[in-house]
C-alpha positions in Angstrom: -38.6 11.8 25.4 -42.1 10.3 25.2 -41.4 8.9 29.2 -40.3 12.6 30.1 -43.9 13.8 29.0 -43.1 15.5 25.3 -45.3 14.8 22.9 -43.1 12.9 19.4 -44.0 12.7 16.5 -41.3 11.3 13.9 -41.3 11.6 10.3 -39.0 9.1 8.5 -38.4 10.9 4.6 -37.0 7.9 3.5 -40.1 6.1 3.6 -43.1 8.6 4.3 -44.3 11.8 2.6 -43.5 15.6 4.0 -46.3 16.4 7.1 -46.3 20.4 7.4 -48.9 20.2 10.5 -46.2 17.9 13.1 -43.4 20.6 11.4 -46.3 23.5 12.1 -46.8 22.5 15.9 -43.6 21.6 17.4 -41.7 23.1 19.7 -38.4 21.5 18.8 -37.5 20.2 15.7 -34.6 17.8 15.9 -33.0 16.3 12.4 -31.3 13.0 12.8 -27.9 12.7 11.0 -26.1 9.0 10.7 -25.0 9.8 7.2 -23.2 11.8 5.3 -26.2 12.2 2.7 -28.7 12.5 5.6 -27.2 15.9 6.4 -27.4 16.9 2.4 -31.3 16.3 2.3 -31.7 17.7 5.7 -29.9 20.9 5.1 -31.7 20.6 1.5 -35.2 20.3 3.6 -34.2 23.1 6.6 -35.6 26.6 5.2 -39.3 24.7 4.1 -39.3 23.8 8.2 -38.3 27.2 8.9 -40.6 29.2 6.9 -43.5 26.5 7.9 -42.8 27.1 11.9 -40.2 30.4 12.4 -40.5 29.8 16.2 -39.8 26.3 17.0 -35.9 25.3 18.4 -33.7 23.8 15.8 -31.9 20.8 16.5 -29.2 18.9 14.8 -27.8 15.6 16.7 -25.9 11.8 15.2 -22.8 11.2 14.1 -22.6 14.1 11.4 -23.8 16.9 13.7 -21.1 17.7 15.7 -19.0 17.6 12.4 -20.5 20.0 10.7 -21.5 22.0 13.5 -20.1 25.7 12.0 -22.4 25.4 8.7 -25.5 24.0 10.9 -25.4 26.8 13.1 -25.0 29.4 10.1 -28.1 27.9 8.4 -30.4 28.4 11.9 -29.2 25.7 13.8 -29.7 26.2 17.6 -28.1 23.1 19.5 -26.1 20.3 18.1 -25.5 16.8 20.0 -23.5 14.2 19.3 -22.1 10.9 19.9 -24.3 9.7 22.9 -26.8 12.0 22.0 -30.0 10.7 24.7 -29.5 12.9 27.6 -28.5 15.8 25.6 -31.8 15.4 23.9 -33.8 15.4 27.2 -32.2 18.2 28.9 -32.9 20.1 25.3 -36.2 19.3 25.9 -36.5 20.0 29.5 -35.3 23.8 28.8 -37.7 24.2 26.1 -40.5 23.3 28.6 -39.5 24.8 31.6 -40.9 28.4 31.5 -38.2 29.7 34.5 -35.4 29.0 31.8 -34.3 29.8 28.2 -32.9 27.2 25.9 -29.3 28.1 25.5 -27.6 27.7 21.8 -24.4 26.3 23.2 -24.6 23.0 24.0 -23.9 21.3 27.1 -21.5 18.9 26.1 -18.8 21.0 25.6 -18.1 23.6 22.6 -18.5 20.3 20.0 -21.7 19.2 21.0 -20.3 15.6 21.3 -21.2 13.3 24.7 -19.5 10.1 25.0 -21.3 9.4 28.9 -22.3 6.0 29.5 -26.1 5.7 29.5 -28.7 3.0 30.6 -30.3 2.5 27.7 -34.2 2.0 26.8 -35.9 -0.1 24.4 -36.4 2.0 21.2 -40.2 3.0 20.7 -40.5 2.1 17.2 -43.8 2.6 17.1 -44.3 6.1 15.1 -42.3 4.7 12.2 -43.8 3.0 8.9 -44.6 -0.4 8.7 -40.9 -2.9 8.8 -42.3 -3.8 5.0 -41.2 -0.3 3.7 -37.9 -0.9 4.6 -35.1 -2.9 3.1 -35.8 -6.2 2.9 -33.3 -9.3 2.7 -33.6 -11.4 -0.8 -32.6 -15.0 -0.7 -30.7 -17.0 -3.3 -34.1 -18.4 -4.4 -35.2 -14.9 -4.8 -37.7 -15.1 -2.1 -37.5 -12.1 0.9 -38.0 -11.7 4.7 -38.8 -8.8 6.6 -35.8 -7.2 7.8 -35.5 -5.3 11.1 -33.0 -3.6 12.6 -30.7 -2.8 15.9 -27.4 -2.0 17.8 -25.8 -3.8 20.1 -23.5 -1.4 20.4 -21.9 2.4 19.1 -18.6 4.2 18.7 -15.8 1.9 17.7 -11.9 0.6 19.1 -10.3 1.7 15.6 -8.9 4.6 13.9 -9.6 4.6 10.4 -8.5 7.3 9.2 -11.6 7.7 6.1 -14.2 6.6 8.6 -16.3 9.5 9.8 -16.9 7.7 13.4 -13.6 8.7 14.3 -13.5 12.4 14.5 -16.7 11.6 17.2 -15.8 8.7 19.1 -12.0 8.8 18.9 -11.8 4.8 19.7 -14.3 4.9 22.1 -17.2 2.2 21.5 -20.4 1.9 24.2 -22.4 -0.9 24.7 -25.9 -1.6 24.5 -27.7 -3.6 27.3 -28.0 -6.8 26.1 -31.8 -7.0 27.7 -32.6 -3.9 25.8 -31.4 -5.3 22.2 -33.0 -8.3 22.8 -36.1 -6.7 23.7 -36.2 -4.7 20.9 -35.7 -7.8 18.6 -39.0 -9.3 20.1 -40.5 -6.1 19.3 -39.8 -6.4 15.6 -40.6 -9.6 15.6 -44.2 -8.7 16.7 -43.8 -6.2 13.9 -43.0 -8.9 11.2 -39.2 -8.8 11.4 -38.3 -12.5 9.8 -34.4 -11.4 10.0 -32.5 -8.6 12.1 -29.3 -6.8 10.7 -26.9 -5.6 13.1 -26.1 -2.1 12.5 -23.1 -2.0 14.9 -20.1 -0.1 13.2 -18.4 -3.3 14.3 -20.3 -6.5 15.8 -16.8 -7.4 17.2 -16.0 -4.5 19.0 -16.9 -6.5 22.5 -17.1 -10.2 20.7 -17.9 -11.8 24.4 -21.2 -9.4 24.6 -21.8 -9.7 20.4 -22.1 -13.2 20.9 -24.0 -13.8 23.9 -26.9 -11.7 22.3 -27.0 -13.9 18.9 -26.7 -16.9 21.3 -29.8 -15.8 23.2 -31.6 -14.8 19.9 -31.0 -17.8 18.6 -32.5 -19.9 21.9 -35.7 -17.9 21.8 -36.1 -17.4 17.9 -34.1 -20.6 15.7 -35.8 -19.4 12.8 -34.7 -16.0 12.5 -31.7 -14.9 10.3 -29.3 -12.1 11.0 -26.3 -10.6 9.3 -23.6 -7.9 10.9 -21.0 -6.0 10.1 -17.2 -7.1 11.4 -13.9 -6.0 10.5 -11.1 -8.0 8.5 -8.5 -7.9 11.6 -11.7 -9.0 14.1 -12.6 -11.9 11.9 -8.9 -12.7 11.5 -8.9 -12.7 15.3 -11.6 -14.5 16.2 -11.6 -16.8 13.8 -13.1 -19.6 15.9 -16.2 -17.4 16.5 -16.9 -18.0 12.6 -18.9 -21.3 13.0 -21.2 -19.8 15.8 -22.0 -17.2 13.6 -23.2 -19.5 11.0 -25.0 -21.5 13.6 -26.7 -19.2 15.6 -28.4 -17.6 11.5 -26.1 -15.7 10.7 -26.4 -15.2 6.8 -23.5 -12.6 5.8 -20.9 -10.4 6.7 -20.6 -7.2 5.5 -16.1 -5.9 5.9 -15.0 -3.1 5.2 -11.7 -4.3 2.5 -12.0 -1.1 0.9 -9.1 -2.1 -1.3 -6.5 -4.5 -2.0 -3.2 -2.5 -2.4 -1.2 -2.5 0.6 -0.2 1.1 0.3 -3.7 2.4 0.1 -5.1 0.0 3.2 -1.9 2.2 5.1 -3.0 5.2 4.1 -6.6 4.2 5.0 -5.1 2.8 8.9 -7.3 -0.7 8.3 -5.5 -2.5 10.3 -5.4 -5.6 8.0 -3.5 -6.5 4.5 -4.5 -8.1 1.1 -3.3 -11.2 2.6 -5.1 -11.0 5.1 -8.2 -10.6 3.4 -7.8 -13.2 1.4 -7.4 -15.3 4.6 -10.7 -14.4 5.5 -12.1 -15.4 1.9 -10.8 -18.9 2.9 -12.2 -19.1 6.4 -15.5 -18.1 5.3 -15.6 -21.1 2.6 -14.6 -23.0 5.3 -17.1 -21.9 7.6 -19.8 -22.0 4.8 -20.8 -18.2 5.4 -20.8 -15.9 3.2 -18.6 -12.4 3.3 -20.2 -9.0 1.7 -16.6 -6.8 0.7 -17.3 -3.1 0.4 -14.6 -0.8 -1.2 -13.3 2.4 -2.0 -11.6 1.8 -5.0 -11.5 5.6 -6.3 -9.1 7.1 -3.8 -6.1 9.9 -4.3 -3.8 6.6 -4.2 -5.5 4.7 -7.0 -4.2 3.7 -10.3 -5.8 2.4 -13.5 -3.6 -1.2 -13.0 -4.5 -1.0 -9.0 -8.7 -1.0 -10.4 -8.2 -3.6 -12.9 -6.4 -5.7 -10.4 -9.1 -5.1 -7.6 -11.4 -6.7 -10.3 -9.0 -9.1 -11.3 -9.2 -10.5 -7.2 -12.8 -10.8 -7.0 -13.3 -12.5 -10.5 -10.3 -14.9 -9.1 -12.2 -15.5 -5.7 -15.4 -16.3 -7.1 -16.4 -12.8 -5.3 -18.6 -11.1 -8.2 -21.9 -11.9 -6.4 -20.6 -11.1 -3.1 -20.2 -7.2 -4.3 -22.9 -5.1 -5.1 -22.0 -2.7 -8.1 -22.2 0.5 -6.3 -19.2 -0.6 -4.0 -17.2 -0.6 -7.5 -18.2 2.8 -8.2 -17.2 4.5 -4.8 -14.9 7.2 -4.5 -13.5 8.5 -1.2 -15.5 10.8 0.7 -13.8 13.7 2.8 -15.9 15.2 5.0 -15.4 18.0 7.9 -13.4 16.7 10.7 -11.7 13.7 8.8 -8.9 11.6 9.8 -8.0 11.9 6.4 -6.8 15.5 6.9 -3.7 14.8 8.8 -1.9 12.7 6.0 0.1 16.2 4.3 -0.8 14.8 0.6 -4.5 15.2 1.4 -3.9 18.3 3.4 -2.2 19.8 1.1 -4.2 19.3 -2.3 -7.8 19.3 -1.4 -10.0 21.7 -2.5 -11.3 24.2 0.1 -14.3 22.5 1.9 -17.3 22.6 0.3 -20.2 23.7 2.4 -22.8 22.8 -0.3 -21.1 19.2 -1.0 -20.4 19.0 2.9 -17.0 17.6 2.0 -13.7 19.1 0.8 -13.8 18.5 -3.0 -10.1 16.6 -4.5 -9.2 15.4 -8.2 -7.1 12.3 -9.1 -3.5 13.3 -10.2 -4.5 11.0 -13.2 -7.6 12.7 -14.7 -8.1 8.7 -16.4 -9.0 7.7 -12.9 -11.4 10.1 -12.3 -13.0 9.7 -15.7 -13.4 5.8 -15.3 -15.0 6.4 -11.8 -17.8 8.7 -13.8 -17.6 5.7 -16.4 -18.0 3.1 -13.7 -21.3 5.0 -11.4 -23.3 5.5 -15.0 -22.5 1.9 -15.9 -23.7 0.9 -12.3 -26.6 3.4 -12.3 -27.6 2.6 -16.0 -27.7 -1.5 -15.8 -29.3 -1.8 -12.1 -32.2 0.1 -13.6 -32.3 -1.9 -16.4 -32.1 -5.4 -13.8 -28.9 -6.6 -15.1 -27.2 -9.5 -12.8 -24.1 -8.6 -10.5 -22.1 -10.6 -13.3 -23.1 -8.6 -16.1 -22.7 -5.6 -15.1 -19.2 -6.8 -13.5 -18.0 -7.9 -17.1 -19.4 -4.0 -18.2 -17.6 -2.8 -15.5 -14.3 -4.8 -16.5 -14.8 -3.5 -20.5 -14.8 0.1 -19.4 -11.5 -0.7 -17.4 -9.8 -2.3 -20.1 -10.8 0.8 -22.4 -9.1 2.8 -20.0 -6.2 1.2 -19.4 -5.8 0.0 -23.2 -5.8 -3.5 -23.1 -7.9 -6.5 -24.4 -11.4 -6.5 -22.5 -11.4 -10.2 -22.7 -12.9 -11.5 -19.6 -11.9 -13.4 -17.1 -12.5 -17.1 -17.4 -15.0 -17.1 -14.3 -17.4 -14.9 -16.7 -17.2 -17.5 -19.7 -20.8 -18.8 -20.5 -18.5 -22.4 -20.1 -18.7 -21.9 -16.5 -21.7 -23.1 -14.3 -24.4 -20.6 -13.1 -23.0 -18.4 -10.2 -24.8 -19.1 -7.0 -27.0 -16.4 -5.2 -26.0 -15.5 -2.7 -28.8 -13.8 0.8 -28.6 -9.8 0.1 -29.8 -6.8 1.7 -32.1 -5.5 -1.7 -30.7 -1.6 -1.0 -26.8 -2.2 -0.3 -24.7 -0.8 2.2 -21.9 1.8 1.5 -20.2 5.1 3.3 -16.9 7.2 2.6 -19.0 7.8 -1.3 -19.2 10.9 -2.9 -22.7 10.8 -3.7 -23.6 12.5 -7.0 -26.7 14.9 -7.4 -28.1 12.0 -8.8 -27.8 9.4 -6.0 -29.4 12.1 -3.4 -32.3 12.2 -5.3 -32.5 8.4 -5.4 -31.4 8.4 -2.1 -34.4 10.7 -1.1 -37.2 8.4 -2.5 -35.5 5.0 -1.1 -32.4 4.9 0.6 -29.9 2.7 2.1 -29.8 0.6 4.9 -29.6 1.1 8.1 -33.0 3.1 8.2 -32.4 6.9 9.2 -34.6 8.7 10.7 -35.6 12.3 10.1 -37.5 13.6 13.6 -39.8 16.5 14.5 -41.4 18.2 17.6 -43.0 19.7 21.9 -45.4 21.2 22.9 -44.7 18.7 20.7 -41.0 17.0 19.4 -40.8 16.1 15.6 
């Protein structure tokens, strides 16, 4: 945009305070939605931007635009882009400049706003953001921290998950980043202070033969620099052999969607992989000496009071407790407009009507226990991060309040006994990772003062672009 002549500004609420003059000047006022609570504070933010500049063009483009495209365009949105969003953006701003013509509402992508053309891309201009300190830093296991920066080698993904809100945009498609321009933009950061780089590719092995030639390079130029990336149980499965590089070219951890352990629910989820299979991967990581970051959605329709205390059960078995941050015990399934998870008939057919407030359709467990231990479980998770508690303790919480609910001795498993030897640290991202949640009014107003990673961006202005 800046190359085309229009004059950005971008304002990142995450990190930075409210500006009224960019939101007073602009022309165009674009808001930037990756996530699913992005959209919330967004929509939350909308009529202050309006009443603060009634003339400017109102913009909504990322992966939950096109989505939510009917409730956008009731609160004042004008256009809405998805997917591969770039050229939409420019030809947005083109029409707003160009006094011969008169932005049109309806996109030019088609009637959903979405774009999946291949683009040349450009190295991100980074350089209207705050400072890479202000972000999410990575702690290591002797609780010092490097300055985290962060890129994608690629967008879109191969798979089909049914809970993952990619999939209603992308529809298996995935499109690849030039590898010149990531690997620009990681000497960029570096310049900046970056110290490690995390990979925000829905799936770093997507196109392995590309992923790894860029970590290779990276590694050539910069040995000292760490990275960590996000891969799928099935990919690491096949690929196994690519483990080892990882490790050697610095990478520290892998985050993997598991989501759960039940066979039936990864089914009903379309993963692609099983419990054994994931506990293949547990094995090949030891082997490779790297270290694997599970996230979960263990409060789904399909869960079941044993199925929770078993998902605990596995990790305290696997020496895993460290390897999961809290919230991921806490999550409940997200269902948002245009989910995958509509076309199963049991979710069709008992949801709630959609929610335009919550931006999801609202559902209730058939077992009203297992909704009331996943309250239990966020306020035990909320309550003992604040209060600095270690991944183990609040894990042995965590496993009390299940036991409670299920009945049964809350004696804990041996790999808690204070017999046992320290647990080791393991290298974290200090604000963790997690989709598919239900966040509570709570979390969006934590969310709103420091959120989690990957950065989002919330944009302005043309005459000015904000």
């Amino acid at each position: 945009l800046a190359e085309r002549g229009a004059h950005v500004t971008c304002l990142d609420l995450s990190r930075e305070d409210f500006r009224e003059e960019p939101v007073r000047s602009a022309g165009l006022i674009a808001f930037y939605l990756p996530m699913h609570t992005a959209t919330r504070l967004a929509v939350a933010l909308l009529p202050r931007v309006q009443a603060l500049n009634p003339r400017a063009h109102i913009c909504f483009y990322g992966l939950y635009a096109p989505v939510n495209a009917q409730y956008l365009r009731g609160l004042g949105a004008q256009s809405i882009l998805g997917g591969e969003f770039e050229e939409g953006l420019i030809k947005l701003v083109g029409q707003l400049t160009n006094e011969t013509s008169t932005p049109n509402s309806q996109n030019k992508n088609g009637d959903s706003g979405i774009s999946l053309a291949r683009q040349q891309f450009l190295v991100p201009d980074r350089s209207g953001l705050p400072p890479l300190e202000k972000y999410a830093h990575l702690i290591l296991p002797d609780q010092s921290f490097r300055v985290a920066g962060y890129t994608e080698a690629s967008r879109g993904c191969k798979h089909l998950c049914r809970h993952c809100p990619i999939v209603p945009v992308y529809e298996g498609a995935f499109r690849i980043v030039q590898r010149e321009v990531v690997l620009e933009d990681i000497r960029r950061q570096i310049n900046m202070g970056a110290q490690h780089v995390s990979f925000g590719d829905p799936d770093f092995f997507n196109g392995p033969t590309h992923a790894m030639a860029i970590v290779e390079e990276m590694h050539r130029e910069f040995p000292g620099l760490s990275y960590d990336a996000t891969i799928k149980i099935e990919h690491l499965l096949n690929h196994a052999e690519l483990l080892p590089k990882l490790r050697d070219t610095g990478c520290l951890f892998v985050t993997s969607a598991v989501e759960s352990v039940d066979d039936l629910v990864l089914g009903k989820l379309a993963k692609g992989h099983t419990r054994a299979d994931f506990l293949r991967v547990v094995e090949l990581f030891r082997e490779s000496n790297l270290t694997l970051q599970p996230t979960f959605v263990p409060f789904n329709p399909w869960a079941t009071l044993d199925g929770y205390r078993d998902l605990l059960g596995v990790l305290a078995q696997q020496d895993l407790i460290e390897n999961v941050a809290p919230i991921q015990l806490a999550i409940r399934l997200l269902i948002p407009a245009g989910s995958k998870m509509l076309d199963l008939p049991e979710i069709r057919d008992d949801v709630e009507p959609f929610d335009a407030a919550a931006l999801a359709y609202p559902w209730r467990h058939s077992d009203p226990r297992v909704d009331a231990l996943a309250n239990e479980v966020g306020e035990i998770v909320e309550r003992e991060e604040s209060l600095r508690r270690t991944r183990d303790e609040i894990f042995a919480s965590i496993w009390k309040a299940a036991a409670r609910a299920l009945g049964k001795s809350a004696d804990l498993p041996a790999s808690l006994s204070s017999a046992q030897p320290a647990r080791r640290a393991i290298p974290h991202m200090n604000e963790p990772w997690y989709c598919c949640a239900e966040p509570t009014r709570d979390q969006l107003v934590s969310i709103g003062k420091t959120k989690a990673a990957p950065p989002e961006h919330s944009l302005s202005q043309p005459d000015d672009f904000v």
